[in-house]
C-alpha positions in Angstrom: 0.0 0.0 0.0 1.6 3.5 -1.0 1.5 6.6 1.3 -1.5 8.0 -0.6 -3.3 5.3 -0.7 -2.4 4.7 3.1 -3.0 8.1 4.2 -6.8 8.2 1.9 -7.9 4.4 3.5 -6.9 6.2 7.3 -9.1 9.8 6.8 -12.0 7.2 5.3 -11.7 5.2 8.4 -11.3 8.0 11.1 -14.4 9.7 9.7 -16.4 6.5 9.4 -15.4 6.3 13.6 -16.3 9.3 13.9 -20.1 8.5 12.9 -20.3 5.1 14.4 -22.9 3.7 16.5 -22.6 4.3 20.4 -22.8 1.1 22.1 -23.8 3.1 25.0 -25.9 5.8 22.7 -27.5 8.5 24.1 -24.8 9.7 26.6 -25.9 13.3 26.2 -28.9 15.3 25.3 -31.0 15.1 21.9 -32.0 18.2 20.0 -36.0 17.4 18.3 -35.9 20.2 15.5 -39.8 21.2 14.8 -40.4 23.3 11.9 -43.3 25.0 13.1 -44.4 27.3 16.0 -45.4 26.0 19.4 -49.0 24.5 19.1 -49.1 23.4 15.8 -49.1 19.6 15.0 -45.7 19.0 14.2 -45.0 20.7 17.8 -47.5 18.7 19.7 -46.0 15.4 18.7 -42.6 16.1 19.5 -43.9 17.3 23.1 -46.4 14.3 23.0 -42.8 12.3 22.3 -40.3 13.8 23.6 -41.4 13.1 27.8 -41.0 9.5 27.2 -38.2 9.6 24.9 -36.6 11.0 28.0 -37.4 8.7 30.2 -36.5 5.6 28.2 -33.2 7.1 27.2 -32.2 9.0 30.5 -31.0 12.0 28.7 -33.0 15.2 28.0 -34.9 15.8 25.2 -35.0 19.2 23.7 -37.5 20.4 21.4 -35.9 23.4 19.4 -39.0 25.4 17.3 -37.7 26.7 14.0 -40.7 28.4 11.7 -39.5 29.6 8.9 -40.2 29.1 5.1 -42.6 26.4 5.5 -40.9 24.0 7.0 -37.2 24.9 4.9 -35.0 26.2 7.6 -35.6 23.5 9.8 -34.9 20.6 7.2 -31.8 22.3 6.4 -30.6 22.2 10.0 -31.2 19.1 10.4 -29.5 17.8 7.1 -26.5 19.6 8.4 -26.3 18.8 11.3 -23.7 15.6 12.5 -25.0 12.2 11.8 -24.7 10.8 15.3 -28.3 10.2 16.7 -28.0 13.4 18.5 -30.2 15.6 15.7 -33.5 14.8 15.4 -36.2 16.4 12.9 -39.9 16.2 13.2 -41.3 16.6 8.9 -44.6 17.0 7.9 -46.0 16.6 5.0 -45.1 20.3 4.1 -41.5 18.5 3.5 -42.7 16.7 0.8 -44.2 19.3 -1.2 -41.4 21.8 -1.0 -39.2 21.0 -3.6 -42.3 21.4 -6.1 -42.7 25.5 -4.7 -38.6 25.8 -3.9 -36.8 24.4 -6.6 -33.0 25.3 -5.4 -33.2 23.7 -1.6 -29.9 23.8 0.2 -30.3 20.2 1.1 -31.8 17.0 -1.2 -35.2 15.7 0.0 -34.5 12.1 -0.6 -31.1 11.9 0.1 -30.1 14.1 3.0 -32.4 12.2 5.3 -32.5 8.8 7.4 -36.0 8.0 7.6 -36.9 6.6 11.5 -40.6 6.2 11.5 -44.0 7.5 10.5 -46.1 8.3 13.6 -49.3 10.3 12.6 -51.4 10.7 10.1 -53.9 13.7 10.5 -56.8 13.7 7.8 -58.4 17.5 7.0 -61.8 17.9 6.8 -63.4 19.7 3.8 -65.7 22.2 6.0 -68.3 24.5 4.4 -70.2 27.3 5.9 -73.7 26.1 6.2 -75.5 28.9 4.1 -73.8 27.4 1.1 -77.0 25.3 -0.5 -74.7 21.7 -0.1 -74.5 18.6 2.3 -72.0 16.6 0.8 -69.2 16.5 -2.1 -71.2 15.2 -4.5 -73.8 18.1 -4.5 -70.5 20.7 -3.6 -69.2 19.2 -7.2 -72.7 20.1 -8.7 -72.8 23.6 -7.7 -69.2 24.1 -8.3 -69.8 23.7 -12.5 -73.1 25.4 -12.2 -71.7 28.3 -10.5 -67.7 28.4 -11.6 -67.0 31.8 -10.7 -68.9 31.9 -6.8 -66.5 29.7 -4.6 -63.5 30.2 -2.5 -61.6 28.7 -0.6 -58.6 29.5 2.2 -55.6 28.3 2.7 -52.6 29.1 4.7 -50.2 29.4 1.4 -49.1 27.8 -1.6 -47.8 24.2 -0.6 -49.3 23.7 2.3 -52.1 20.9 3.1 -54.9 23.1 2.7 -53.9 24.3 -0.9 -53.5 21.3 -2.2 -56.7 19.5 -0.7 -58.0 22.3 -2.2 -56.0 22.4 -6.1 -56.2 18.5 -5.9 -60.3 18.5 -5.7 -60.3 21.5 -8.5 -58.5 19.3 -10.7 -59.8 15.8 -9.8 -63.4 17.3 -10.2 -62.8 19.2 -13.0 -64.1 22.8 -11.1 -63.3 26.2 -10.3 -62.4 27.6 -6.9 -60.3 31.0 -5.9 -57.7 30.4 -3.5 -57.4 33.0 -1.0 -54.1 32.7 1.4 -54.6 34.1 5.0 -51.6 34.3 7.6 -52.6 31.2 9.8 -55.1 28.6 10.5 -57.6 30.9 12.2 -57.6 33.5 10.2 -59.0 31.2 7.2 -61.5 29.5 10.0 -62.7 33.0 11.1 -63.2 33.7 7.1 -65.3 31.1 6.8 -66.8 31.3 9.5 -68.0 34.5 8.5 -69.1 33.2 4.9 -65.9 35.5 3.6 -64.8 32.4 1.9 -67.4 29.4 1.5 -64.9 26.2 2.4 -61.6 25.3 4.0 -59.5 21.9 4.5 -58.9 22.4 8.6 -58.0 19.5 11.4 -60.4 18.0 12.7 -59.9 18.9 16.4 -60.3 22.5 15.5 -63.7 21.9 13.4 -65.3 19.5 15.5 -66.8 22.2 17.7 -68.3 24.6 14.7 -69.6 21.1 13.2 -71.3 20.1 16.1 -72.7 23.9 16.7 -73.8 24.0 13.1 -71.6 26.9 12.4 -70.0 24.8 9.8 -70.6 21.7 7.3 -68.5 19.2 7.3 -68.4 17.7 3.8 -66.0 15.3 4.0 -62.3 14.0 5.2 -59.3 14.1 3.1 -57.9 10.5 4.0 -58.8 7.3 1.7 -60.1 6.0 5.3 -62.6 7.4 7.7 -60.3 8.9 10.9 -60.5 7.5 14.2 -61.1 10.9 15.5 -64.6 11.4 13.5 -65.4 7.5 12.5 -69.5 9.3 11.5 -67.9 11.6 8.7 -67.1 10.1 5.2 -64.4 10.6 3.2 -64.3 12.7 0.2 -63.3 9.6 -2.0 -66.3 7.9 -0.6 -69.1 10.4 -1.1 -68.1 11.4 -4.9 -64.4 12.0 -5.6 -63.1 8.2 -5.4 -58.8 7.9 -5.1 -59.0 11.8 -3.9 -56.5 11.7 -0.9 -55.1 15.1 1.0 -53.7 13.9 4.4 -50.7 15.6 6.7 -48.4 13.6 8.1 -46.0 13.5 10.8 -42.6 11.7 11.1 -39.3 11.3 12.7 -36.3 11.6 10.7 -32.7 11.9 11.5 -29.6 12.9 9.3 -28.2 10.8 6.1 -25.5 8.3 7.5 -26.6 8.2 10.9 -25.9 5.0 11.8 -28.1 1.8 11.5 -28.1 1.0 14.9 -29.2 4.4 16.9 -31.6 4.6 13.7 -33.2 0.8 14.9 -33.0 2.1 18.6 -34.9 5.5 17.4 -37.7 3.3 15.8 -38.2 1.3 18.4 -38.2 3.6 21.2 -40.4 6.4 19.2 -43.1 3.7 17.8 -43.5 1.7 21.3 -44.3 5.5 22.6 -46.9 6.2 19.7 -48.4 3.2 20.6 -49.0 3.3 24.1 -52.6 3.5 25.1 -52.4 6.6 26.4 -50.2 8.4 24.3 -52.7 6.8 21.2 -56.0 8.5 22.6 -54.1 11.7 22.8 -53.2 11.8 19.9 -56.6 10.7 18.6 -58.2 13.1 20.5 -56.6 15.7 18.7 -57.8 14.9 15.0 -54.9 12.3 14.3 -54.4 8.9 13.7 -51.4 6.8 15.3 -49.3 5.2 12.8 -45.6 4.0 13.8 -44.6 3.0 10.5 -40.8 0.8 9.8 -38.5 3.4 8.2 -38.7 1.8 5.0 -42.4 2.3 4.9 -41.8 6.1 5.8 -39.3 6.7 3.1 -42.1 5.5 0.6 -44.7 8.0 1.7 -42.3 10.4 1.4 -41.2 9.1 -2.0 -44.8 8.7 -3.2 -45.9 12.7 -1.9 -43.2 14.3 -3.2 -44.0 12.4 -7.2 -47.6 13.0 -6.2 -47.2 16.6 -5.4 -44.5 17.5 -8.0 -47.6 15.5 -10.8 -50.2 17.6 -9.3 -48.3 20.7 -9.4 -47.2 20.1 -13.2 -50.9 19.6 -14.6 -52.9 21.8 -12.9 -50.3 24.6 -13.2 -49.8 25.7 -9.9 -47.3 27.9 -8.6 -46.3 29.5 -5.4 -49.4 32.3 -5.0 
């Protein structure tokens, strides 16, 4: 072996030791990167999470907020950061539809990544306020091509869940709809509220209460299945748009090249937490439904949303409004 050769095959061991699996991993704390403001659902997870985490592993848990550019400055931190176990980021589906609204990403979707579980899936319901002359998607479709220039709908901005629940039933039903973008979840709930816009996609937790007041209409959820949170209310591919599918998910993901072993010990220690009976009603009880997916089985959902999204964005035309 000459020296180059000898001196290349020593820096590619010392940095694969330097990423190696702990035997006695975690021996200090673990950042959870979030990359939306405190009370959102990305943010309740992690704090739904990141209790028991603690306790299992003995080391703190810190959940580090980061809301910026949909999701962006967060998934760039984490893809970053050193592949050791100690960086933890907590996607939503948001992550998936970025690279179709932000072409030049500092960091690659697919690659830059170590899938570790899906936990939550958290259906939107379609909602309509009730002076619109509807009771379900079927009869929404109908007066949507009889009256093509009379709907709107909110959203809380291009690429986000809502806007494409929204684009994705224009374009499967063949119908028009103005998207109007307001600042944050309750701004577009107050608008429709208010019969400012006609319909919204919104969690279920927050629309249960208008539902059951008759301030609102529920028209249907955005899942292919009905959610455990609101088993009575159908699902917009059952009740006249069949395949339509709009869901938010939630994940754990760590850094690409973090090693196999602290990703296993992540998986099993995160899903055994989602999937306490406990932690599964909380999480039901606030519009979601418990998943704790294998990794490989993460990294196709977020395969599959990020063809989907970049295929709806191409034929309807959308762009970043």
């Amino acid at each position: 072996m000459n020296k180059k050769i000898a001196t290349a095959f020593l820096v590619c061991c010392t940095a694969a030791g330097a990423y190696a699996a702990d035997p006695q991993y975690p021996v200090k704390p673990i950042r959870m990167l979030v990359p939306f403001a405190p009370g959102g659902g990305a943010d309740l997870i992690a704090r739904i999470v990141a209790p028991r985490l603690s306790e299992r592993f003995g080391q703190s848990i810190i959940v580090d907020n980061r809301p910026a550019a949909g999701g962006i400055v967060a998934a760039e931190m984490a893809a970053r950061s050193t592949p050791d176990g100690y960086t933890l980021f907590v996607p939503t589906s948001n992550h998936a539809a970025n690279p179709s609204f932000v072409p030049k990403l500092g960091y690659d979707t697919l690659k830059d990544f170590a899938p570790i579980t899906l936990a939550v899936m958290s259906p939107l319901v379609m909602v309509a306020h009730p002076s619109l002359p509807v009771t379900n998607v079927q009869e929404f479709i109908a007066y949507a091509k009889a009256n093509p220039t009379k709907l709107n709908y909110g959203s809380t901005g291009a690429g986000g869940p809502p806007h494409l629940a929204g684009e994705l039933m224009k374009y499967m039903a063949k119908i028009q709809m103005t998207h109007i973008v307001y600042k944050g979840v309750s701004l577009a709930m107050t608008a429709v509220l208010s019969n400012e816009i006609q319909v919204t996609y919104a969690n279920i937790f927050i629309s249960q209460p208008h539902v059951r007041a008759g301030r609102l209409r529920a028209l249907g959820i955005t899942s292919l299945k009905r959610s455990q949170a609101a088993p009575d209310w159908p699902t917009i591919a059952e009740s006249g748009l069949p395949g339509y599918e709009a869901s938010i998910w939630f994940g754990f993901i760590a850094p690409a090249r973090t090693p196999r072993p602290i990703v296993a010990r992540l998986h099993k220690e995160i899903t055994a937490i989602v999937l306490l009976p406990d932690v599964r009603q909380n999480i039901i009880s606030q519009g979601g439904d418990p998943v704790a997916s294998t990794p490989e089985a993460f990294d196709k959902v977020v395969r599959d949303d990020v063809a989907r999204i970049a295929g709806l964005v191409k034929n309807a035309g959308l762009r970043g409004d």
